[in-house]
N, C-alpha and C positions, 0 to 999 in steps of 0.2 A: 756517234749517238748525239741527238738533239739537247741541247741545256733543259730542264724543267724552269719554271718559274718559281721564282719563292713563293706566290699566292695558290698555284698548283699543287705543291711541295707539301705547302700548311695544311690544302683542304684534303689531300689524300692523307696525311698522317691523321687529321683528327679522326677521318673514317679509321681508320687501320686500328688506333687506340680506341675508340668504342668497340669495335669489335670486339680486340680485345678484350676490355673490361667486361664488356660482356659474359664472354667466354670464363675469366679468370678470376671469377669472383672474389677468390679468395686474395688476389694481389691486385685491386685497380690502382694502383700506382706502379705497375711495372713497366713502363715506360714513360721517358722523361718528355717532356714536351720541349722543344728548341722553338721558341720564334726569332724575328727579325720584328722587335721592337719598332715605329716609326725614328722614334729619335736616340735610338742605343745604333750604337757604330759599329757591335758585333753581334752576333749571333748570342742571342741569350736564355738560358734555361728556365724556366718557369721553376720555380721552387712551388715543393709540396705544399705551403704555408697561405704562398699567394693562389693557387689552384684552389687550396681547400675555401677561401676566403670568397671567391669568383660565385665556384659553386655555391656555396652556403646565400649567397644572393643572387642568385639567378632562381634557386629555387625558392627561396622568400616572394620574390615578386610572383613567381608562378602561381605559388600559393594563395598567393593574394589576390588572384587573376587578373593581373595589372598587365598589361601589355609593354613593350619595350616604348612605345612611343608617348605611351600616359604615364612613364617612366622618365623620358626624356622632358616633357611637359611639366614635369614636378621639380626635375632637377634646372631646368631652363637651357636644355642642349641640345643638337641634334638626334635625332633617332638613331641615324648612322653612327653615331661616337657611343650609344649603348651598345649596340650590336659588335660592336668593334672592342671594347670590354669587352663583354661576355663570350667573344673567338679569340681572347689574347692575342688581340693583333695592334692593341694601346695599352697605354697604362693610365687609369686617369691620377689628375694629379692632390695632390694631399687634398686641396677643399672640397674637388669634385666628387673625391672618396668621400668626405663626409656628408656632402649633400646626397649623396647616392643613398647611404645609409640613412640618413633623415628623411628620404622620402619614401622609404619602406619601413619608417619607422622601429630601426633598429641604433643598436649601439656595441660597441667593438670594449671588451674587457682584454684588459694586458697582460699578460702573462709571462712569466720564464718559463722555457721549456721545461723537458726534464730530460734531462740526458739519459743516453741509453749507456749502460754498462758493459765494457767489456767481460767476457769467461776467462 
């Protein structure tokens, strides 16, 4: 059997996982997303925290009807490096995050989680 590619791998899972969610309303987090980071050495799991963080500003600029590249044009980056955020196939890094945030004019409150309890 032929090897897949990790960029093949990635874009059938993402289809697979909307579907899902689609479907499963009731659980869109029932499946974990694995990427290959550019600069992580292993395969790595997308935590809930940072997914929900992604989404929450992807749809901010949506909303805003800002496009990814008048997105990239605020932040002073490529287009391609938003896009690549927003497919968890980067991660940008601490300033980029907050320039991202600042040019959708948003701001990030800190929090402790709250633990779930066990029965």
């Amino acid at each position: 059997m032929p090897s897949l590619t990790p960029a093949f791998q990635h874009q059938h899972f993402i289809a697979l996982k909307t579907a899902l969610t689609c479907v499963t309303q009731l659980q869109p987090r029932f499946i974990k997303l694995l990427v290959n980071f550019q600069h992580f050495k292993t395969q790595t799991e997308v935590t809930d925290s940072y997914e929900t963080v992604i989404h929450e500003l992807v749809m901010h600029r949506e909303q805003q009807g800002m496009s990814q590249e008048a997105l990239a044009y605020k932040i002073g980056c490529a287009k391609s490096l938003i896009h690549k955020w927003e497919q968890y196939k980067r991660v940008p890094s601490g300033f980029l995050f907050t320039c991202w945030l600042d040019a959708l004019g948003l701001q990030i409150k800190v929090y402790k989680k709250k633990n779930k309890q066990r029965r």
